[in-house]
C-alpha positions in Angstrom: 13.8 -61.8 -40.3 10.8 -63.8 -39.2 7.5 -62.2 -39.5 6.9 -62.3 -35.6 10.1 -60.7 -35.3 10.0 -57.7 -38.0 7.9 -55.7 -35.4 9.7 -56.4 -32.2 9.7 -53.7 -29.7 13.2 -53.1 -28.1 12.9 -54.4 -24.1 12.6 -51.8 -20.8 11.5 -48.1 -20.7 12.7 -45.5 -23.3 15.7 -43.2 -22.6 15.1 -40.8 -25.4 11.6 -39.3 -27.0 11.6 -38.6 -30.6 8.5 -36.3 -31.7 7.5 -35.9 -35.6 5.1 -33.3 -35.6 1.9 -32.8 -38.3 -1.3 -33.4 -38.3 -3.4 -36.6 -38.9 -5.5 -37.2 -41.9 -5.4 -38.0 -45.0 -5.9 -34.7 -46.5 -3.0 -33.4 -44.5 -0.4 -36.2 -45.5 1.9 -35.0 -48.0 1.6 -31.3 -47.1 4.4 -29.0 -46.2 3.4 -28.7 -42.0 3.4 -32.8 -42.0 7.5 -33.0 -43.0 7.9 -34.3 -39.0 5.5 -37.1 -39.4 7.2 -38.1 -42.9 10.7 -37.8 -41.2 9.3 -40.2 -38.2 7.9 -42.6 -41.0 11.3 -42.6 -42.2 13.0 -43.5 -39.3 10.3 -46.4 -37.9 10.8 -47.9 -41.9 14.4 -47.8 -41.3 14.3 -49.4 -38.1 11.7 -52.3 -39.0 9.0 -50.3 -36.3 6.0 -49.3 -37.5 4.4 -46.5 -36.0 0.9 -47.7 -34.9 0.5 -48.0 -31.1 -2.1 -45.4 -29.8 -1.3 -44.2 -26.4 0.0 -40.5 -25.0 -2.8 -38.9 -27.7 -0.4 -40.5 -30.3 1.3 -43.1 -32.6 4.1 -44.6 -31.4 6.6 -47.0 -31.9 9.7 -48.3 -29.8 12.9 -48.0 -31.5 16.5 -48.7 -30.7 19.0 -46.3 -32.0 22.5 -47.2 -30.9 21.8 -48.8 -28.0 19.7 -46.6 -27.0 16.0 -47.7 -26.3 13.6 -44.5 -28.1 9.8 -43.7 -28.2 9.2 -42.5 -31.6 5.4 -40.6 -31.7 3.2 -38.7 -34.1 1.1 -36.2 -31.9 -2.1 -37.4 -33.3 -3.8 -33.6 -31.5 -3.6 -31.4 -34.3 -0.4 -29.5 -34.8 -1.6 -26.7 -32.4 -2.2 -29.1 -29.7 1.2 -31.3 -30.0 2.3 -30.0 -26.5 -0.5 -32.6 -25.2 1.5 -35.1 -26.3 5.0 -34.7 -25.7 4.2 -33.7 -21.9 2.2 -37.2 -21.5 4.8 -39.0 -22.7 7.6 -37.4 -21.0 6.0 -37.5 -18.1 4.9 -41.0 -18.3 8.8 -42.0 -18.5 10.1 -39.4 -16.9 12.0 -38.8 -19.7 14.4 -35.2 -19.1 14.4 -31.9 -21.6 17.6 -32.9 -23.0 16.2 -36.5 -24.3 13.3 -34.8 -25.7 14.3 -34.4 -29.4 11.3 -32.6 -31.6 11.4 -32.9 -35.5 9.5 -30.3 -37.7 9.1 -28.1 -40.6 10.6 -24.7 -40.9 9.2 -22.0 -43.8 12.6 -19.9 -43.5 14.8 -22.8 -44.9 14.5 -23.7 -48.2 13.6 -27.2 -49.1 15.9 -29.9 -48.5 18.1 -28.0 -46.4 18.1 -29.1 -42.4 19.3 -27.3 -39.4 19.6 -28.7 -35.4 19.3 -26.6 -32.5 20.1 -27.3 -29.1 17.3 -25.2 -27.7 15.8 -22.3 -28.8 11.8 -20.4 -29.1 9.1 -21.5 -31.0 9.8 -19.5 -34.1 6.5 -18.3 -35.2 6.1 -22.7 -35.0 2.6 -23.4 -33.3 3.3 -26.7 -32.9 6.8 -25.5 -30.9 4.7 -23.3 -29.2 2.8 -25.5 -27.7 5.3 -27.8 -26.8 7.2 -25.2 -25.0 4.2 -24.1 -23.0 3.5 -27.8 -21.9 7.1 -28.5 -20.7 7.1 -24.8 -19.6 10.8 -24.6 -21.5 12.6 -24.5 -24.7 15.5 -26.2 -23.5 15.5 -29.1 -25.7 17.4 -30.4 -29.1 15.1 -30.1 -32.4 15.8 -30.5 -35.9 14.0 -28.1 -38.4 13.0 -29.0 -42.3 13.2 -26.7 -44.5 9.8 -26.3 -46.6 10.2 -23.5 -48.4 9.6 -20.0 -47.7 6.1 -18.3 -49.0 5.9 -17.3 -52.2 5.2 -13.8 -51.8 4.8 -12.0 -48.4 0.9 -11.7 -49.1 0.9 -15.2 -49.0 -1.5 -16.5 -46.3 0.9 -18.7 -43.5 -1.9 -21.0 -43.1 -2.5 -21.7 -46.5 1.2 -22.1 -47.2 1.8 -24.3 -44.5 -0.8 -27.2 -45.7 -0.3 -26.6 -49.0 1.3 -30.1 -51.0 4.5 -30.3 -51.9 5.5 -29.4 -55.4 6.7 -33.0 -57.3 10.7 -31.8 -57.9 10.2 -30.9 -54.3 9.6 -34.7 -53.0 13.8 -35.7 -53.6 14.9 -32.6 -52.0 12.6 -33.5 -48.9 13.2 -37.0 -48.8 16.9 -36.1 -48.8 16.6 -34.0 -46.1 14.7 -36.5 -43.5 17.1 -39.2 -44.3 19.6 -36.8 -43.1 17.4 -36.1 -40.3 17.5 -39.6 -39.4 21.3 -40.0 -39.4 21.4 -36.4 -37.3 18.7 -37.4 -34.7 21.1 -41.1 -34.3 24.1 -38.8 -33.6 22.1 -37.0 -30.8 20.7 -39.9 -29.2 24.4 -41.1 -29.2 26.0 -37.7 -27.5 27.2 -36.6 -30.4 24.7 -33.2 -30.9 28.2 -31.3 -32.0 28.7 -33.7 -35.0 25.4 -33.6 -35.7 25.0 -30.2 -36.1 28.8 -29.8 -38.3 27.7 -32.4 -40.3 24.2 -31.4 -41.1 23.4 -28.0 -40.5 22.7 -25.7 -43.4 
């Protein structure tokens, strides 16, 4: 693949918007609320996109995923704001609830483990809240990381959240996302039910 080619943007207006959710920075990178941005890494690096346009309060990239034109973003808001985001996109290509798929990290699965929903609330999930309050409905597919539950209920959420992963934890999220990445292809393709017997845990 020529160089000029490596980074070729797939022709005409996205069907489907993919969301990784976290929050920019560098201190924030490898830490537990960031596992959506790592997944969407994953998938632009697997797809020879790299996630760098700035537009909708974001970083995107244009993806093709079985014939199916995608905008792949990283709310670039903070994770409390990500709603911003998603709604300006969305909007911008009219893009409907059900093509709106949102990938993030979920404390009541343990690491490495991955589950889809069709819809469904926020879960306690700032970043799902806000999302929900911008599109004014939780009718949309999502994928949820597992990151590992607090260590003890004192725990602080906050603090868990953006704490780093643990080293033997890296494999077991890795795993996970590249799962993510096959599951999000089956969705985008109509096939949410396979997804979710073949990944869901």
């Amino acid at each position: 693949m020529g160089f000029f080619n490596k980074y070729k943007s797939p022709a005409g207006a996205p069907e489907y918007l993919i969301v990784g959710l976290g929050n920019p920075g560098k201190q924030y990178e490898l830490t537990r609320h960031n596992a959506g941005f790592l997944f969407a890494d994953l998938l632009a690096d697997k797809n020879n996109a790299k996630i760098s346009k700035i537009q909708f309060k974001s970083v995107t990239a244009n993806i093709e995923l079985g014939g199916h034109k995608c905008l792949l973003i990283k709310p670039q808001t903070l994770m409390n704001n990500s709603g911003e985001a998603v709604k300006q996109a969305a909007s911008f290509y009219k893009i409907p609830l059900e093509k709106i798929i949102v990938v993030f990290d979920d404390i009541s699965l343990p690491c490495g483990k991955m589950r889809i929903r069709r819809k469904g609330s926020a879960g306690g999930h700032n970043g799902m809240k806000s999302i929900i309050y911008h599109l004014n409905s939780d009718n949309f597919p999502r994928v949820k990381l597992g990151v590992g539950e607090k260590p003890h209920p004192d725990y602080d959420l906050a603090d868990w959240v953006l704490s780093s992963f643990k080293k033997d934890e890296i494999p077991q999220l890795r795993q996970a996302a590249e799962n993510a990445c096959s599951a999000v292809e089956l969705i985008v393709c109509g096939d949410t039910d396979k997804a979710m017997s073949s990944y869901n845990s």
